[in-house]
KOLVEXGU-862990 format. One record per residue: x, y, z of N, C-alpha, C, CB in turn; residue in three letters. Coordinates in steps of 0.02 Angstrom, whole numbers, padded with zeros to 5 digits, always signed. Glycine has a CB too. Layout:
<pts>
XYZXYZXYZXYZALA
...
</pts>
This chain:
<pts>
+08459+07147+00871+08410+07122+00920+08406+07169+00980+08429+07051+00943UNK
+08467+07170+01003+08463+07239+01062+08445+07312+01046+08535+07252+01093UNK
+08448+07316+00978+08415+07365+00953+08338+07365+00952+08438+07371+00894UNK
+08314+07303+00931+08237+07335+00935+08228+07317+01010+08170+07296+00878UNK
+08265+07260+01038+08225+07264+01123+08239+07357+01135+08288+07196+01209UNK
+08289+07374+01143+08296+07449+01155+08221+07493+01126+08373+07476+01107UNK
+08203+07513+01080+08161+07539+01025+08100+07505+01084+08174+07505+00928UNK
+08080+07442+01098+07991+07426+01114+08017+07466+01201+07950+07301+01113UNK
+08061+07447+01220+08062+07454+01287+08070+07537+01282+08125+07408+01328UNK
+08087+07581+01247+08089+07665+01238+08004+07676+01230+08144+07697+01155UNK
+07954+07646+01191+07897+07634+01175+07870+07638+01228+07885+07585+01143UNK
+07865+07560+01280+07824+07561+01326+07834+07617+01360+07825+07510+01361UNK
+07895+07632+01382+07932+07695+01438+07861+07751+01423+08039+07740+01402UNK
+07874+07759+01360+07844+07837+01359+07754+07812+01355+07880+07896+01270UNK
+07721+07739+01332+07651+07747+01333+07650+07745+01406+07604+07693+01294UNK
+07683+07726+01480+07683+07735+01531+07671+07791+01567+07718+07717+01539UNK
+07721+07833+01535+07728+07909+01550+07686+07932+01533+07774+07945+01529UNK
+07655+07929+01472+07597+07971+01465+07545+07939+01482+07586+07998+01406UNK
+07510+07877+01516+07469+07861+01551+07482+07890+01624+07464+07797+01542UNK
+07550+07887+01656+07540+07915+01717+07534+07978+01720+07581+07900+01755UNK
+07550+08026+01649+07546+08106+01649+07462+08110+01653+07585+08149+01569UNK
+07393+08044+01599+07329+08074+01596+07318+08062+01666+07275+08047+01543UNK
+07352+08016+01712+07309+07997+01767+07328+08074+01829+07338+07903+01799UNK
+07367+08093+01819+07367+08163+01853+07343+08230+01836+07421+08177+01862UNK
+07318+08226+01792+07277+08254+01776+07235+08307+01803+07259+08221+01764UNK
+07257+08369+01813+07217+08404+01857+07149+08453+01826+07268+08447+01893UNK
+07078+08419+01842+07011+08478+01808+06998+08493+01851+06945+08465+01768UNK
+06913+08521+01830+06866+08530+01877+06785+08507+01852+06874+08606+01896UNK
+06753+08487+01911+06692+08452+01907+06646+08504+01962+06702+08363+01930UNK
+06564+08517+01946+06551+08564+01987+06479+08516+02019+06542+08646+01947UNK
+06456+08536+02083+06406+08512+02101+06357+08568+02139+06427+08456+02136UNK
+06288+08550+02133+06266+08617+02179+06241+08608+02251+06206+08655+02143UNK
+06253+08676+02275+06217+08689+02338+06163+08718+02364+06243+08708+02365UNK
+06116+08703+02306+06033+08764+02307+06007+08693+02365+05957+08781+02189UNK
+05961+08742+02419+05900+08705+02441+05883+08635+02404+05842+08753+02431UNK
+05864+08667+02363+05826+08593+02322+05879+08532+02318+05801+08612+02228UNK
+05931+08539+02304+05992+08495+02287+06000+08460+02355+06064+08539+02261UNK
+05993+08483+02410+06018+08458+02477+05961+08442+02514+06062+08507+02516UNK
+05993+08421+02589+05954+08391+02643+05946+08440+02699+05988+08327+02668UNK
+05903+08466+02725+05905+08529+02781+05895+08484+02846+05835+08598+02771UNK
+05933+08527+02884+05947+08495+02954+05892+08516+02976+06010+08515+03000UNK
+05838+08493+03011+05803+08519+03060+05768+08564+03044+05831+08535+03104UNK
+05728+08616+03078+05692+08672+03042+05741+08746+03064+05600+08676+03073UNK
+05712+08789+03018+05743+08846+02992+05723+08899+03085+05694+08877+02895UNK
+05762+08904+03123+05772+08930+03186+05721+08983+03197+05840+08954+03194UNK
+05670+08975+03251+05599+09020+03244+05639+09086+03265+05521+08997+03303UNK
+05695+09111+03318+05716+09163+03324+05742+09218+03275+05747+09149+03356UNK
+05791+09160+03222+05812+09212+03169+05827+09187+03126+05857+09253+03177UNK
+05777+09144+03094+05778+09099+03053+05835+09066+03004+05738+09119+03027UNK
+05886+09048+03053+05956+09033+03033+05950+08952+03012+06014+09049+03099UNK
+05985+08908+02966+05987+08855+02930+06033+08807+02919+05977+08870+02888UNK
+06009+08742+02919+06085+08709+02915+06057+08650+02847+06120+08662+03012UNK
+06109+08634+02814+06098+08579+02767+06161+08556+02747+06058+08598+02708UNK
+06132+08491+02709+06214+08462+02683+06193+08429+02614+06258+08392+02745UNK
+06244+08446+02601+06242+08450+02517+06283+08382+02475+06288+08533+02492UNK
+06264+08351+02417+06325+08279+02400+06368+08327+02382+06311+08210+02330UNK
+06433+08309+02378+06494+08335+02349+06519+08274+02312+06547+08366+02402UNK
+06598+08269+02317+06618+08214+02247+06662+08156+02300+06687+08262+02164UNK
+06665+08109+02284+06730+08073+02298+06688+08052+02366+06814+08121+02303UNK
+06641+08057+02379+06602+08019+02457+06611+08082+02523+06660+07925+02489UNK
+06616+08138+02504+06628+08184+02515+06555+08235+02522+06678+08193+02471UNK
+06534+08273+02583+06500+08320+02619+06476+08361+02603+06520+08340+02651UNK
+06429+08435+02585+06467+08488+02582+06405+08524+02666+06470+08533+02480UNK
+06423+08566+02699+06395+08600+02740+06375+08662+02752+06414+08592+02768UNK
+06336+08679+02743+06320+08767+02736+06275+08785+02798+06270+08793+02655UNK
+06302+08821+02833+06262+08860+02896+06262+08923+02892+06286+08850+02964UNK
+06188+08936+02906+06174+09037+02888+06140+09011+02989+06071+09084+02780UNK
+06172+09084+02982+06161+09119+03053+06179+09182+03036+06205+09092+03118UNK
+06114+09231+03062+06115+09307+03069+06167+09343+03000+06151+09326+03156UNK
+06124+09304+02961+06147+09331+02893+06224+09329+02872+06127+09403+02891UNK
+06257+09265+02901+06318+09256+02883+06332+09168+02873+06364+09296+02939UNK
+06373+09151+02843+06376+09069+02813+06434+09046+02816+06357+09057+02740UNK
+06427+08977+02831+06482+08954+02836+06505+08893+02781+06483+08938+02902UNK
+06551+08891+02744+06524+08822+02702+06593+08772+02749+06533+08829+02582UNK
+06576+08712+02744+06625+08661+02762+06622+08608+02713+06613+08633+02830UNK
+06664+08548+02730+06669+08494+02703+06698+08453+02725+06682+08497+02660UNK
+06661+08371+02739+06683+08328+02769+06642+08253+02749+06679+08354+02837UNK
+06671+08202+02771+06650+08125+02738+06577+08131+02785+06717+08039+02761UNK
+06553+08175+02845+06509+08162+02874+06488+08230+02893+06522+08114+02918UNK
+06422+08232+02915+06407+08293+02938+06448+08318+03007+06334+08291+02946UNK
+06447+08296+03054+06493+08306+03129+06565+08314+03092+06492+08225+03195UNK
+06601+08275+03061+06657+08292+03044+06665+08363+03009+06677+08242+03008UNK
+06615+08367+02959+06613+08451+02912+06607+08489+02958+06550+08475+02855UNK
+06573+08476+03028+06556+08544+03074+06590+08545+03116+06495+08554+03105UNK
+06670+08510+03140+06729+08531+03172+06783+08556+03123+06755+08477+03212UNK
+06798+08565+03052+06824+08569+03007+06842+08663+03037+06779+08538+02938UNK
+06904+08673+03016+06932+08739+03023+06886+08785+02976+07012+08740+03002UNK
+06856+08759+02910+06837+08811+02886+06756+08826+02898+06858+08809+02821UNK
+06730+08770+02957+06655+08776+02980+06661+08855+03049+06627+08674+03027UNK
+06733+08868+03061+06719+08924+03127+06748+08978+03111+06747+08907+03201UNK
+06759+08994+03034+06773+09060+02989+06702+09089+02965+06822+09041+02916UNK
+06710+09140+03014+06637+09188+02980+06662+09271+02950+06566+09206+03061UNK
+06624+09300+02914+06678+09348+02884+06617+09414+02918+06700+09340+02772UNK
+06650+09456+02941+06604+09490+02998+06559+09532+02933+06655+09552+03071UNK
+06547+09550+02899+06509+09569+02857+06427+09528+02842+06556+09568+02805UNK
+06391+09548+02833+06342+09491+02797+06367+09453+02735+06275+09525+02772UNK
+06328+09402+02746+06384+09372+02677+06313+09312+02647+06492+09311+02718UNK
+06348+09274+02590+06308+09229+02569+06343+09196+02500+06239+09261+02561UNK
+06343+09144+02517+06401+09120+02460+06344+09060+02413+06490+09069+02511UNK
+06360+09079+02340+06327+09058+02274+06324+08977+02278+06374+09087+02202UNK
+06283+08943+02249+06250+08879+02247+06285+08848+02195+06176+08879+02235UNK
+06343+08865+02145+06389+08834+02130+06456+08791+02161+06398+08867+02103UNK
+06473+08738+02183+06549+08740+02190+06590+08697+02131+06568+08710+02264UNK
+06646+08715+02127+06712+08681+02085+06734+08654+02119+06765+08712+02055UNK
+06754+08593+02104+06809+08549+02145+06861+08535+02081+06772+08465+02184UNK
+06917+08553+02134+06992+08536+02057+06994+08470+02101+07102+08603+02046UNK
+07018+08414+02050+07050+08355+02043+07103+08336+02005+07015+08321+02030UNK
+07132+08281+02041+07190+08254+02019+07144+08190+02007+07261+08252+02071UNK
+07130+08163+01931+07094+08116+01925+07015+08118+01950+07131+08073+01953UNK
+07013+08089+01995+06932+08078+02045+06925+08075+02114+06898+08012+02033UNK
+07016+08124+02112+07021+08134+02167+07012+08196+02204+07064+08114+02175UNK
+06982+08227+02249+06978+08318+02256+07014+08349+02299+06914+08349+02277UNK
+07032+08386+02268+07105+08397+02339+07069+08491+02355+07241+08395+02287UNK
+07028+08539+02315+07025+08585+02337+06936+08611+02309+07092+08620+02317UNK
+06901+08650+02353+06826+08694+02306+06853+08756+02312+06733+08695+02344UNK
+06822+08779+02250+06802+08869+02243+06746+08884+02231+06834+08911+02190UNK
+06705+08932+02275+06659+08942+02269+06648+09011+02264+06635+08913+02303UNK
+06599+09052+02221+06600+09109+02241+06546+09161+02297+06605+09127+02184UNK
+06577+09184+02335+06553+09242+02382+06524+09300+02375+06591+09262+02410UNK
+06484+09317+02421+06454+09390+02408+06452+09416+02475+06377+09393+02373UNK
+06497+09466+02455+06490+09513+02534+06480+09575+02541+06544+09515+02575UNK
+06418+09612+02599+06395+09659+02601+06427+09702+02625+06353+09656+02618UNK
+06419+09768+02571+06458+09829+02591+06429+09872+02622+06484+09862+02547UNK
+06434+09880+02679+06377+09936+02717+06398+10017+02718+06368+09914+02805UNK
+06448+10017+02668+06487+10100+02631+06458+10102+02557+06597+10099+02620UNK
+06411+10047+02541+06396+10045+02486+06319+10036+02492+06434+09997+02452UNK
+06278+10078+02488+06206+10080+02476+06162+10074+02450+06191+10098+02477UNK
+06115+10023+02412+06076+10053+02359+06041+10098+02359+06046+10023+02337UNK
+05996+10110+02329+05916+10169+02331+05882+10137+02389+05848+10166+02247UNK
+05850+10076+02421+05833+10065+02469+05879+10060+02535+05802+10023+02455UNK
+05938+10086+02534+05983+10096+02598+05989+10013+02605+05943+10145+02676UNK
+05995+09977+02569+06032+09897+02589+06086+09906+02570+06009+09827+02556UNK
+06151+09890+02586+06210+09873+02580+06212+09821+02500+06229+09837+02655UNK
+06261+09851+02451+06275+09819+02395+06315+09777+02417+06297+09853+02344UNK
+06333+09700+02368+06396+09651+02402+06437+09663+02342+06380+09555+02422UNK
+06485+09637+02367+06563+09632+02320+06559+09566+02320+06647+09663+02355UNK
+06605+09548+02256+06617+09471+02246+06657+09449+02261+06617+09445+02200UNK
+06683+09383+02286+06746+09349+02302+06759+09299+02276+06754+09335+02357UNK
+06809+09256+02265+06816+09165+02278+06856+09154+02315+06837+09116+02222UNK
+06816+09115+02342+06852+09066+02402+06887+09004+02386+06801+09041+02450UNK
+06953+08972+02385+06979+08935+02397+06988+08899+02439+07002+08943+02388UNK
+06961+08835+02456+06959+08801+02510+06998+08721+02508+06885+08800+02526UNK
+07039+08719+02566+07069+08651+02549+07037+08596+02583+07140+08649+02566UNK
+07037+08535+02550+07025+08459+02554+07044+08407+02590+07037+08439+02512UNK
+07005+08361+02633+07054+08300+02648+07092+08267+02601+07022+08248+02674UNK
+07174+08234+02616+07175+08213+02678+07196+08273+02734+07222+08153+02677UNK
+07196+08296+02787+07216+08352+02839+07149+08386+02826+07291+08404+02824UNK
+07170+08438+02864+07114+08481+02867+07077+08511+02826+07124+08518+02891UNK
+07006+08540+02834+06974+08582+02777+07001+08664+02797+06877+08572+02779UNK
+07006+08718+02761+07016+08767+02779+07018+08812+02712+07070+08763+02822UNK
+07009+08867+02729+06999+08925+02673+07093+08939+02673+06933+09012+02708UNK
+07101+08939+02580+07192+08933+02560+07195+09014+02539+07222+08864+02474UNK
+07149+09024+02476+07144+09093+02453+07091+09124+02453+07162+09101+02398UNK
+07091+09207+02431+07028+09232+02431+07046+09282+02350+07006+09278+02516UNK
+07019+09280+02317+07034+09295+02271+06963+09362+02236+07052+09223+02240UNK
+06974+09429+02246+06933+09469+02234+06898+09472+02123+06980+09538+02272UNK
+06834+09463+02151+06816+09453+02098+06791+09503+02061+06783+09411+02101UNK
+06792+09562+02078+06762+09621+02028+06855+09666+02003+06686+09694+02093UNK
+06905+09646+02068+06970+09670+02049+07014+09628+01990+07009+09671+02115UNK
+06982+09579+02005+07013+09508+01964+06980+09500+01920+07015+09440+01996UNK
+06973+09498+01851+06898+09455+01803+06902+09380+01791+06889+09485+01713UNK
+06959+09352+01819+06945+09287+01778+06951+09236+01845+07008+09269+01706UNK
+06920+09143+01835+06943+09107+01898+06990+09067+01899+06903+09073+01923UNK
+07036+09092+01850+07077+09046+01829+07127+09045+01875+07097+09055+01767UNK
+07151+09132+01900+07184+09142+01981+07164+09082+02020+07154+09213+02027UNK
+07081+09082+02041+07094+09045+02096+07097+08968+02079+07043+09060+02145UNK
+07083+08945+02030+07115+08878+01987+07169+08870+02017+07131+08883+01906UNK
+07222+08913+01991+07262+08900+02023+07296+08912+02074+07278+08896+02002UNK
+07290+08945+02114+07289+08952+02181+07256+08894+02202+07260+09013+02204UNK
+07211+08860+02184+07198+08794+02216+07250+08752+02188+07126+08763+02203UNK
+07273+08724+02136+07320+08683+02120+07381+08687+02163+07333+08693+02057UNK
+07423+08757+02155+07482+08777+02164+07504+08767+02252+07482+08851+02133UNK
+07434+08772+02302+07434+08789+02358+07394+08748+02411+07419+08848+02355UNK
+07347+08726+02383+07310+08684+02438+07329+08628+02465+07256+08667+02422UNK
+07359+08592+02428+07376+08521+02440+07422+08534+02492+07406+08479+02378UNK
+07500+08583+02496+07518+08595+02526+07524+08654+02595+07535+08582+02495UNK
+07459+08668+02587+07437+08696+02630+07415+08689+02707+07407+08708+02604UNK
+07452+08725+02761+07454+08712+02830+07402+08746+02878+07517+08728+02849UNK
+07330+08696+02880+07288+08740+02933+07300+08772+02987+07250+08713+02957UNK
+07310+08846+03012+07302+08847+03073+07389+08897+03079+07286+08759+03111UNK
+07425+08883+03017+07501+08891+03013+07491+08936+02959+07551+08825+02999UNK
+07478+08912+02898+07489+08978+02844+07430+09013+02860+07493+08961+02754UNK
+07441+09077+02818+07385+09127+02812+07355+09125+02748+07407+09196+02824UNK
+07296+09147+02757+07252+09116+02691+07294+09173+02627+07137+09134+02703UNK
+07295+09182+02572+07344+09220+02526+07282+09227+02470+07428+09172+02498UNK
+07310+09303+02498+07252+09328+02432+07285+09350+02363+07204+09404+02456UNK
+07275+09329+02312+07274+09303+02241+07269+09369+02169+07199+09249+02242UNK
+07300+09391+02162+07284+09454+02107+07301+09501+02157+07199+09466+02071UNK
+07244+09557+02119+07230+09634+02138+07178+09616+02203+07188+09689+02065UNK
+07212+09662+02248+07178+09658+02302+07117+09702+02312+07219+09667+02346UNK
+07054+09680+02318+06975+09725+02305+06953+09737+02352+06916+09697+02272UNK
+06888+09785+02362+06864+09791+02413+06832+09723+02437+06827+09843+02409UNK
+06821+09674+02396+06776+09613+02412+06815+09582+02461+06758+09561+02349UNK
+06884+09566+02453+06941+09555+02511+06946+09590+02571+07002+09566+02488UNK
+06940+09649+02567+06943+09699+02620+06915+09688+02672+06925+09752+02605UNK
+06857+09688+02644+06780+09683+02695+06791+09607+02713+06687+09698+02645UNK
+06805+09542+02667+06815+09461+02708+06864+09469+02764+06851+09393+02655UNK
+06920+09528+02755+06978+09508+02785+06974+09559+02868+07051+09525+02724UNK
+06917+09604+02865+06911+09644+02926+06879+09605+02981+06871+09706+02913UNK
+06934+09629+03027+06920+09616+03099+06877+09662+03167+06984+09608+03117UNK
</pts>
């Protein structure tokens, strides 16, 4: 008798365990940030036609993108005012920049603890035939409430080929990640796409 109570109760143990292993579960779910997808703040600035909008994200969650003088900021927050005090709304990367209308959000369940999005930044050592500056690619790693929003990694994307780096660099790092205290950690081979985010 104590044998099979032993045997169902070894049973439940492990259908437990592996219900609490699917419920941690870490993917990714993507949402976009084109114009069309979002809500624009106000009109597009008659001086230099700079922009603000906010985008749905997941989990009741923000997303914020501000272009000014050809540089962007993305944030994220439960509200617009909240996304636009967020640490990663007053990171601008002195280059021109413009970051892609995809984002990833990794989850634990349906829960989001980090986005990656990818970047484009202009190389003004890099020219085309019309003298515009070519961009380099990046991903950005950005961390999630609860605490602060803030950029975790930067992960060069023409040095690097795959996003699985910054996958995980979001898993491994964001959650425990300290705004304002750590330094953002760049991920692989270090590229010129880093170079140029990381100049002062």
């Amino acid at each position: 008798m104590n044998r099979i109570t032993c045997t169902g109760l070894a049973v439940l143990m492990i259908c437990i365990g592996l219900h609490s292993a699917a419920a941690q579960t870490v993917g990714s779910t993507y949402t976009s940030t084109a114009p069309k997808d979002c809500r624009q703040i106000g009109k597009p600035s008659e001086l230099d036609g700079s922009t603000t909008r906010i985008c749905p994200g997941k989990d009741g969650l923000l997303v914020l993108i501000a272009e000014d003088d050809l540089r962007e900021i993305v944030s994220v927050g439960r509200n617009r005012k909240q996304a636009a005090e967020e640490p990663a709304a007053k990171v601008w990367f002195a280059p021109f920049n413009s970051s892609e209308t995809t984002i990833e959000w990794r989850a634990v369940g349906a829960k989001p603890f980090a986005i990656i999005q990818r970047w484009h930044i202009a190389d003004n050592a890099d020219p085309d035939k019309q003298g515009r500056p070519n961009t380099k690619a990046m991903l950005v790693v950005t961390r999630l409430p609860p605490g602060p929003v803030c950029h975790v990694a930067y992960v060069d994307a023409i040095a690097n080929t795959t996003n699985e780096l910054a996958r995980k660099a979001a898993d491994d790092f964001a959650r425990g990640f300290a705004c304002g205290k750590d330094e953002v950690k760049i991920i692989g081979t270090r590229g010129r796409a880093v170079e140029l985010a990381t100049m002062r």
